[in-house]
Biopython code that builds the backbone (N, CA, C, O; Angstrom):
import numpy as np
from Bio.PDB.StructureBuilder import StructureBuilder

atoms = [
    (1, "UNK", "N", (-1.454, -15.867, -39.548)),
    (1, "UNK", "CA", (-1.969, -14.964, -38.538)),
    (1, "UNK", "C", (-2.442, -13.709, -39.255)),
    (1, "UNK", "O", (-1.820, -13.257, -40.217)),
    (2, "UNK", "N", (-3.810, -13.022, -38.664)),
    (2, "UNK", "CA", (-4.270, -12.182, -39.522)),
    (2, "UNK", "C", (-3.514, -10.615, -38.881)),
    (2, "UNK", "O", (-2.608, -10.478, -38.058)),
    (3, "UNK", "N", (-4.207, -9.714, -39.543)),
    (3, "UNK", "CA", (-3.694, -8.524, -38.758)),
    (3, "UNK", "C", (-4.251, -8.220, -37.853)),
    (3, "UNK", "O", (-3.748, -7.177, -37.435)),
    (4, "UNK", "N", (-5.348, -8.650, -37.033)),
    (4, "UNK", "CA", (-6.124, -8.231, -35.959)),
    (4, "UNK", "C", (-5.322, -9.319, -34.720)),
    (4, "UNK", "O", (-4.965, -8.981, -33.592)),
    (5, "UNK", "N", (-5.184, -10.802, -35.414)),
    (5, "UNK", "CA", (-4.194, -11.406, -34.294)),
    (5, "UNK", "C", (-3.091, -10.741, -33.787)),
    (5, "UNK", "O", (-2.746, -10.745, -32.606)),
    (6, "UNK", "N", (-2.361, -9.976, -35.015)),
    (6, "UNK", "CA", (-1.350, -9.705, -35.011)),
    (6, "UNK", "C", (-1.170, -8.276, -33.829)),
    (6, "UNK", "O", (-0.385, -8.026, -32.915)),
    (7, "UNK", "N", (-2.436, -7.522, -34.482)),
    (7, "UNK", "CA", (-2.430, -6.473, -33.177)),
    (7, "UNK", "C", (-2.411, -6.629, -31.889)),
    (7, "UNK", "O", (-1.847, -6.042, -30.966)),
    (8, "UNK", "N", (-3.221, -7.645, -31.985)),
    (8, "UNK", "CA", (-4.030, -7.900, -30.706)),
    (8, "UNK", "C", (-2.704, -8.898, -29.468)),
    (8, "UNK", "O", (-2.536, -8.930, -28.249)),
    (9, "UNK", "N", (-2.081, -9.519, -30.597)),
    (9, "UNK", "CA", (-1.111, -10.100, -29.808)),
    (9, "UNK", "C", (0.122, -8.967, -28.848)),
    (9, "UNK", "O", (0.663, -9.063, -27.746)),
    (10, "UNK", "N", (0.162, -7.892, -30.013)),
    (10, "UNK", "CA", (1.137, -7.147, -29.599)),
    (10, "UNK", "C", (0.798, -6.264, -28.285)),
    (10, "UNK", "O", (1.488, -5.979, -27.306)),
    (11, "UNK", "N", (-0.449, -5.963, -28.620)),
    (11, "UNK", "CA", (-1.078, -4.948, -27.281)),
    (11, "UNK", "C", (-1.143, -5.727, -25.800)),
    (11, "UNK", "O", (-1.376, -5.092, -24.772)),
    (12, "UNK", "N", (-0.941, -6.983, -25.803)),
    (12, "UNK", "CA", (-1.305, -7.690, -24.887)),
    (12, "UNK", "C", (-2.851, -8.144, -24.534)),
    (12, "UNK", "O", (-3.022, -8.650, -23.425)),
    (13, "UNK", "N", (-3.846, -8.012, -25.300)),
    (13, "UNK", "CA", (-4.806, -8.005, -25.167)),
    (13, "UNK", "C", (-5.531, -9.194, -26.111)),
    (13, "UNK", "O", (-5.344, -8.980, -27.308)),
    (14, "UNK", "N", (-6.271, -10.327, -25.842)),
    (14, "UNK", "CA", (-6.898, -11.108, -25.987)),
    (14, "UNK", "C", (-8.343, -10.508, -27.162)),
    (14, "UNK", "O", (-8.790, -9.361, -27.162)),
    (15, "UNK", "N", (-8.924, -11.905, -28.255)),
    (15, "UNK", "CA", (-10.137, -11.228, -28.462)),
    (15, "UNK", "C", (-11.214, -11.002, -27.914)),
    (15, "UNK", "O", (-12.005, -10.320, -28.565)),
    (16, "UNK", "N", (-11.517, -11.340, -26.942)),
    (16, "UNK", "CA", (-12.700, -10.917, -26.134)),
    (16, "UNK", "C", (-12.291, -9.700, -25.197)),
    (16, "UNK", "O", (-12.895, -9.446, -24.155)),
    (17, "UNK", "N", (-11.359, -9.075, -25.605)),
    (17, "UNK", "CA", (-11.020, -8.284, -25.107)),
    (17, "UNK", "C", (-10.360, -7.588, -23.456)),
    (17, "UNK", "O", (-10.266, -6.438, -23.027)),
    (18, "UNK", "N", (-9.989, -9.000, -22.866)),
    (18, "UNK", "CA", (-9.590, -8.977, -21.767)),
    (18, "UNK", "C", (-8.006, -9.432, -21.871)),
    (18, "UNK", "O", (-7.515, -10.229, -22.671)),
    (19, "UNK", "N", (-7.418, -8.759, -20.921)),
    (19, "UNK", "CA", (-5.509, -8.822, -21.180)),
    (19, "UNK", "C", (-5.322, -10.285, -20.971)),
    (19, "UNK", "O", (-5.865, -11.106, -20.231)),
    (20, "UNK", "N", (-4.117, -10.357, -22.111)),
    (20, "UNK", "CA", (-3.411, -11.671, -21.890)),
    (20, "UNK", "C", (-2.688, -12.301, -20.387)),
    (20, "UNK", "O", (-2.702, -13.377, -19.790)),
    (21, "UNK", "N", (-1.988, -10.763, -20.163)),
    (21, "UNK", "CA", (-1.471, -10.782, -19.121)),
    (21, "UNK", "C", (-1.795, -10.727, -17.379)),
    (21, "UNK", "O", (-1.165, -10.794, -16.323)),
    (22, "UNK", "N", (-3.214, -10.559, -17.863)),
    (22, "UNK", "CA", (-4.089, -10.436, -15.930)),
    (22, "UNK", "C", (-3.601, -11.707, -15.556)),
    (22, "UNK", "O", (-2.656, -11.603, -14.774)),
    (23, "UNK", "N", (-3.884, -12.780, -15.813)),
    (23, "UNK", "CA", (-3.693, -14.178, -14.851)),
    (23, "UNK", "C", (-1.914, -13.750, -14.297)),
    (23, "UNK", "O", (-1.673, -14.240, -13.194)),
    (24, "UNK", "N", (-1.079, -13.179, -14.730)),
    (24, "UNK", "CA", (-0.067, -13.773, -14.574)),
    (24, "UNK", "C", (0.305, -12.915, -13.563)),
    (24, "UNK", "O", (1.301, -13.284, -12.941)),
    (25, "UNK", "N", (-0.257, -11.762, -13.174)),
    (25, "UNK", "CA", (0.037, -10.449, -12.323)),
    (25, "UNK", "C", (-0.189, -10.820, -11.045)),
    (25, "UNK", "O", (-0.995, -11.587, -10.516)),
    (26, "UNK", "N", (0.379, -10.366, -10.790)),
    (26, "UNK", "CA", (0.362, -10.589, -8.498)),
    (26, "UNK", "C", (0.277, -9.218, -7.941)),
    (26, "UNK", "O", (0.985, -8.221, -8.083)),
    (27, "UNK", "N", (-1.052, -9.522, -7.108)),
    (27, "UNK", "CA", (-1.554, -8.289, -6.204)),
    (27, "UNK", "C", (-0.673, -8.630, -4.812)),
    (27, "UNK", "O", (-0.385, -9.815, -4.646)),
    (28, "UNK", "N", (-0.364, -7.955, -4.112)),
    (28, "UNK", "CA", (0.200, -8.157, -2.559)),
    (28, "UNK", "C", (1.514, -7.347, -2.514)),
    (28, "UNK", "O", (1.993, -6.582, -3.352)),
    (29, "UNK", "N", (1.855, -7.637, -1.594)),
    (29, "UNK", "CA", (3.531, -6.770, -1.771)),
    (29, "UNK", "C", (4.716, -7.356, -2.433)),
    (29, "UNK", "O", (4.699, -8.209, -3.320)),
    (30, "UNK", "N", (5.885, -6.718, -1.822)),
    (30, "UNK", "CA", (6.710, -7.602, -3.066)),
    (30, "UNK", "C", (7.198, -8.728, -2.465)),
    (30, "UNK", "O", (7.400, -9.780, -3.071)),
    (31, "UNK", "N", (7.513, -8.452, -0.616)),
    (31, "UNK", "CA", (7.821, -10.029, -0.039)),
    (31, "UNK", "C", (6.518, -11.015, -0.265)),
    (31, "UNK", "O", (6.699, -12.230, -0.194)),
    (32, "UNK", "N", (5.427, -10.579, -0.491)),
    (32, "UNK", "CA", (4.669, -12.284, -0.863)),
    (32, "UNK", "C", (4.545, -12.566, -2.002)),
    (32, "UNK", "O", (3.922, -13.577, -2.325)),
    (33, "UNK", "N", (5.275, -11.499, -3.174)),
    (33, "UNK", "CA", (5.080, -11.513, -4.500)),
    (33, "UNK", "C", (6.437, -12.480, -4.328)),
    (33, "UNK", "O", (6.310, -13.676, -4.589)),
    (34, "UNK", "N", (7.705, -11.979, -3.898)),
    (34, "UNK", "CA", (9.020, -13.296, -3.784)),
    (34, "UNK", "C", (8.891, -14.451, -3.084)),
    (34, "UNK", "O", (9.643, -15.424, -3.137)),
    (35, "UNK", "N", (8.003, -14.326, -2.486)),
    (35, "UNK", "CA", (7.872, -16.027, -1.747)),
    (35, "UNK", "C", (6.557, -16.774, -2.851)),
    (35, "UNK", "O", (6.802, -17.891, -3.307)),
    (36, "UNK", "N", (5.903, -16.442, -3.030)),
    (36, "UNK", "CA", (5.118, -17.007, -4.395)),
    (36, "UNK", "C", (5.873, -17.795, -5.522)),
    (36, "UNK", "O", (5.684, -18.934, -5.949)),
    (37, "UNK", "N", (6.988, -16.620, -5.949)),
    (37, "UNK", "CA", (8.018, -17.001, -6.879)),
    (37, "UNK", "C", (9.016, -18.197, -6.234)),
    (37, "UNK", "O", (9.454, -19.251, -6.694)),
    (38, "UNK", "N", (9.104, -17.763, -5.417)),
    (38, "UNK", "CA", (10.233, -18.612, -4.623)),
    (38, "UNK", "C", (9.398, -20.265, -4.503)),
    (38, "UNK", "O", (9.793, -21.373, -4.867)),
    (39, "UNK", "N", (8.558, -19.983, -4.068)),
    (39, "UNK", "CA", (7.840, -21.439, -3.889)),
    (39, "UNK", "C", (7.702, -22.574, -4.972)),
    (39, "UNK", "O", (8.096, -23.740, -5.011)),
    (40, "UNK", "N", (6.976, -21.759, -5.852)),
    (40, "UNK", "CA", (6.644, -22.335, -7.437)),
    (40, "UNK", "C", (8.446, -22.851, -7.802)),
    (40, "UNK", "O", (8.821, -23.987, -8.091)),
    (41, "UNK", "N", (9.170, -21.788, -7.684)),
    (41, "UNK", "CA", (10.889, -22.437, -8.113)),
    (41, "UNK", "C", (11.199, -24.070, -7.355)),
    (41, "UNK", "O", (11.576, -25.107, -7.900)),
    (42, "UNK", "N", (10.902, -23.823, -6.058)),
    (42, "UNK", "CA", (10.921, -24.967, -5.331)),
    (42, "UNK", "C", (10.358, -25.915, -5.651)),
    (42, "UNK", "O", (10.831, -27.004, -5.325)),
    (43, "UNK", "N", (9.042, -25.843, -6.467)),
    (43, "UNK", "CA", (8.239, -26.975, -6.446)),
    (43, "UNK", "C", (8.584, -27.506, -7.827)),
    (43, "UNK", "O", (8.414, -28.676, -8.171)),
    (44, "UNK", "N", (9.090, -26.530, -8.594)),
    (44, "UNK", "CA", (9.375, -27.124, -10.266)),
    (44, "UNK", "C", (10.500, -27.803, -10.481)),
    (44, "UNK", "O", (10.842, -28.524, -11.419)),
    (45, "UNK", "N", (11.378, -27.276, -8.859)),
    (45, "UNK", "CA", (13.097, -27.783, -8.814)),
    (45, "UNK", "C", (12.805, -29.729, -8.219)),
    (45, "UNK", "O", (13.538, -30.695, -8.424)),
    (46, "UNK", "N", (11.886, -29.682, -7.706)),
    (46, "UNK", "CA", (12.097, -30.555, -7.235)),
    (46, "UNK", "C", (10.984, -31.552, -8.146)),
    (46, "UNK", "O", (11.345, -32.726, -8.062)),
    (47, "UNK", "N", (9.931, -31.411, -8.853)),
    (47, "UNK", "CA", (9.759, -32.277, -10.220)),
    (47, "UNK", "C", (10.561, -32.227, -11.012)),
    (47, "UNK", "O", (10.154, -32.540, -12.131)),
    (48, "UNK", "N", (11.982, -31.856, -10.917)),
    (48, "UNK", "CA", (12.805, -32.085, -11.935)),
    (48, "UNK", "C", (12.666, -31.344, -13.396)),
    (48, "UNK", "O", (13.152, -31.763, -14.447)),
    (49, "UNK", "N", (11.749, -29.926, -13.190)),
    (49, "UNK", "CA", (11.683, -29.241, -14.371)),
    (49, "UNK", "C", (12.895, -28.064, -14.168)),
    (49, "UNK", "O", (12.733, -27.039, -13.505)),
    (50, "UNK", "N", (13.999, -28.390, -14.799)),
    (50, "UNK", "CA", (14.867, -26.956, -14.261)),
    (50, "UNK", "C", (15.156, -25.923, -14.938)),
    (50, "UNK", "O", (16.048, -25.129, -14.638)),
    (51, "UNK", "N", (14.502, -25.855, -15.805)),
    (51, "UNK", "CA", (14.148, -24.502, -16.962)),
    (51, "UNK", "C", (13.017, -23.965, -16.452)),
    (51, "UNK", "O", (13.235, -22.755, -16.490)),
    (52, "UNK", "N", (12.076, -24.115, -16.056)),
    (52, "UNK", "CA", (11.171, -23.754, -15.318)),
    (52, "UNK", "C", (11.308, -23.251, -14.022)),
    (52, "UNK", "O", (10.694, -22.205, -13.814)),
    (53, "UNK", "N", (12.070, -23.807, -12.923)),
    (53, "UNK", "CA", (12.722, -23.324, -12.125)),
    (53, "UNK", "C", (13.403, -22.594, -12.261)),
    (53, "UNK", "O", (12.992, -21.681, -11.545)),
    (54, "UNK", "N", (14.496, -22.203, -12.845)),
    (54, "UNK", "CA", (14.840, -21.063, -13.042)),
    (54, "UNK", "C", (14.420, -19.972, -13.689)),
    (54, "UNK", "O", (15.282, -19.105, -13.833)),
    (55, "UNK", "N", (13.450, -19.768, -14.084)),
    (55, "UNK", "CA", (12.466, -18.976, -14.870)),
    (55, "UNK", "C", (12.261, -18.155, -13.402)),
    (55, "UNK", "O", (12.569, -17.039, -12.984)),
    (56, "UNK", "N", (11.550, -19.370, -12.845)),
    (56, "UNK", "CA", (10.869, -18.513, -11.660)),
    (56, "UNK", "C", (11.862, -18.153, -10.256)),
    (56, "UNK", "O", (11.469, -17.307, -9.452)),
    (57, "UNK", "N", (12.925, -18.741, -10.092)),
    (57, "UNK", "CA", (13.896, -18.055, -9.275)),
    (57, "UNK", "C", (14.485, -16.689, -9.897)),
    (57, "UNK", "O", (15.052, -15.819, -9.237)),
    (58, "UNK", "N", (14.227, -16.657, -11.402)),
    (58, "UNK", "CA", (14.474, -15.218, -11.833)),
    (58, "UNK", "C", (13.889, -14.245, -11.115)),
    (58, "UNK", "O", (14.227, -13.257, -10.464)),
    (59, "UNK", "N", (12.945, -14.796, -11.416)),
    (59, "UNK", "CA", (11.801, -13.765, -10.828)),
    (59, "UNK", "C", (11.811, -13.643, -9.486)),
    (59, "UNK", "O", (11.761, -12.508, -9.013)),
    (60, "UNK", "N", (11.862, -14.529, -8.817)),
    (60, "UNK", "CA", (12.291, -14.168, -7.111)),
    (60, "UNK", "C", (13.224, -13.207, -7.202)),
    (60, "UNK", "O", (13.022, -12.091, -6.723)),
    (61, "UNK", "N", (14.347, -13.530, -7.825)),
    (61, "UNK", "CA", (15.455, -12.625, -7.460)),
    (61, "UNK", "C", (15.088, -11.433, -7.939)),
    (61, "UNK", "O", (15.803, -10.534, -7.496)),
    (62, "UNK", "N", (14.012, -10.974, -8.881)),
    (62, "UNK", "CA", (13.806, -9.460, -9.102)),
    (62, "UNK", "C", (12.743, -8.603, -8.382)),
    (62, "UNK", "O", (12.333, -7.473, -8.649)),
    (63, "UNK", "N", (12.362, -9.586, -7.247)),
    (63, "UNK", "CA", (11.218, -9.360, -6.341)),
    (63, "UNK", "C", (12.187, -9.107, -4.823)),
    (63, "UNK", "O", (11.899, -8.300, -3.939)),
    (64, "UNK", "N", (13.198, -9.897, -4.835)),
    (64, "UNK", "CA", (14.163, -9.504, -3.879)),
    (64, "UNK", "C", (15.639, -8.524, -3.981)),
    (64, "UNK", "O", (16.573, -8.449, -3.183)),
    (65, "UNK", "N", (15.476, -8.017, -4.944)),
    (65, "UNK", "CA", (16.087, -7.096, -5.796)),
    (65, "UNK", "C", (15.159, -5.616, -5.000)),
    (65, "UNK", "O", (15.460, -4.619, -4.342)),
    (66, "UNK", "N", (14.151, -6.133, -5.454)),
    (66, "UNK", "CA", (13.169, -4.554, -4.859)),
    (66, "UNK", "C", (13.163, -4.436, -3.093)),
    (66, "UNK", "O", (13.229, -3.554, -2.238)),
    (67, "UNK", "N", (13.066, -5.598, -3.157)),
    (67, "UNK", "CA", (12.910, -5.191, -1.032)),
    (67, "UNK", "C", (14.021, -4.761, -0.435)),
    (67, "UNK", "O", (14.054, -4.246, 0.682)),
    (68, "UNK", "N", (15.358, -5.043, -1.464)),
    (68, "UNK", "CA", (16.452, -4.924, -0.844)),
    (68, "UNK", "C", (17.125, -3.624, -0.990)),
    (68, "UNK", "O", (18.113, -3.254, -0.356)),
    (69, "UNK", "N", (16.107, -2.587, -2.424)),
    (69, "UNK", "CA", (16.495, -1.378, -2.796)),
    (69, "UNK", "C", (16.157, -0.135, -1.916)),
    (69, "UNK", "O", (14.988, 0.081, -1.599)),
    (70, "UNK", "N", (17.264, 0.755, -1.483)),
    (70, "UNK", "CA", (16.923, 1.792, -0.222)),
    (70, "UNK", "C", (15.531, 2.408, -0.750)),
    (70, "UNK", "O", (15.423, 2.606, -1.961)),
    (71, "UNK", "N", (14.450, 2.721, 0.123)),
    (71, "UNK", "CA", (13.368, 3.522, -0.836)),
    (71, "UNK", "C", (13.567, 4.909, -0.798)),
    (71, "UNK", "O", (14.116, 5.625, 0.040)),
    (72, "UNK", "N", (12.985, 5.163, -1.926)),
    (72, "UNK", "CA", (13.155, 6.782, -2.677)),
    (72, "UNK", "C", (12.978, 7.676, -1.661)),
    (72, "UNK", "O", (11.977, 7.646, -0.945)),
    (73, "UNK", "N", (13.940, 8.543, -1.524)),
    (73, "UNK", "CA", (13.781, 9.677, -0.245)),
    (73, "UNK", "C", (13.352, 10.863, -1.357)),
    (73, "UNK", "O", (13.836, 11.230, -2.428)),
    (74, "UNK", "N", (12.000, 11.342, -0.414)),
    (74, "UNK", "CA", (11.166, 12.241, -0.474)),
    (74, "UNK", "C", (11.910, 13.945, -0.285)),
    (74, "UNK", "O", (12.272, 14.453, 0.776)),
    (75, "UNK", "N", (11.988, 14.694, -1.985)),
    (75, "UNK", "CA", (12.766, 16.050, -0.844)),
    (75, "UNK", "C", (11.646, 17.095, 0.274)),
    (75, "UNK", "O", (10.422, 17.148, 0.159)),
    (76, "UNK", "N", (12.448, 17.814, 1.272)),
    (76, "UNK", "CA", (11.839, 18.623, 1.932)),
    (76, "UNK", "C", (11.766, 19.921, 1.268)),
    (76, "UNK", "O", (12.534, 20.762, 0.801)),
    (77, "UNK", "N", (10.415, 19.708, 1.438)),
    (77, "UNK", "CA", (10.333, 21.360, 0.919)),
    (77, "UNK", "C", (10.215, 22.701, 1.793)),
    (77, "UNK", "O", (10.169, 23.798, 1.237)),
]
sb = StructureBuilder()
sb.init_structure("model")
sb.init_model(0)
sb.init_chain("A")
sb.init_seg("    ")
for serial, (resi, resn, name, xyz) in enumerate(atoms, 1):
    if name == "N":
        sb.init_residue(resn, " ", resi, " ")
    sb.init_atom(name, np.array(xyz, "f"), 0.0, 1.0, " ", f" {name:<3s}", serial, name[0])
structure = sb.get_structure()
């Protein structure tokens, strides 16, 4: 691996210059961001991939982690 792979890997960024990481990002809120996750878990649990499934029930649970956190109270000024 050269040093430009090497950068390029680290920044997250691809050579044509578009992120590695866009495909993997979810626009919407966080309950359809956990039912997304949740689904894909379901569907990998039940082809019998269960490393994969739990990958992505991780991730549910850190998407239902957030809905379940009180939200940040604003002070009065």
């Amino acid at each position: 691996m050269n040093n430009s792979q090497r950068s390029s890997r680290q920044s997250g960024t691809r050579a044509d210059g578009r992120s590695s990481h866009s495909s993997s990002r979810r626009s919407g809120s966080d309950r359809q961001t956990y039912e997304h996750y949740l689904a894909l878990a379901r569907e990998k649990s039940s082809a019998g991939e269960r490393i994969e499934a739990e990958n992505y029930y991780q991730h549910a649970e850190h998407y239902f982690r957030l809905m379940a956190a009180p939200a940040p109270r604003t002070p009065v000024a």
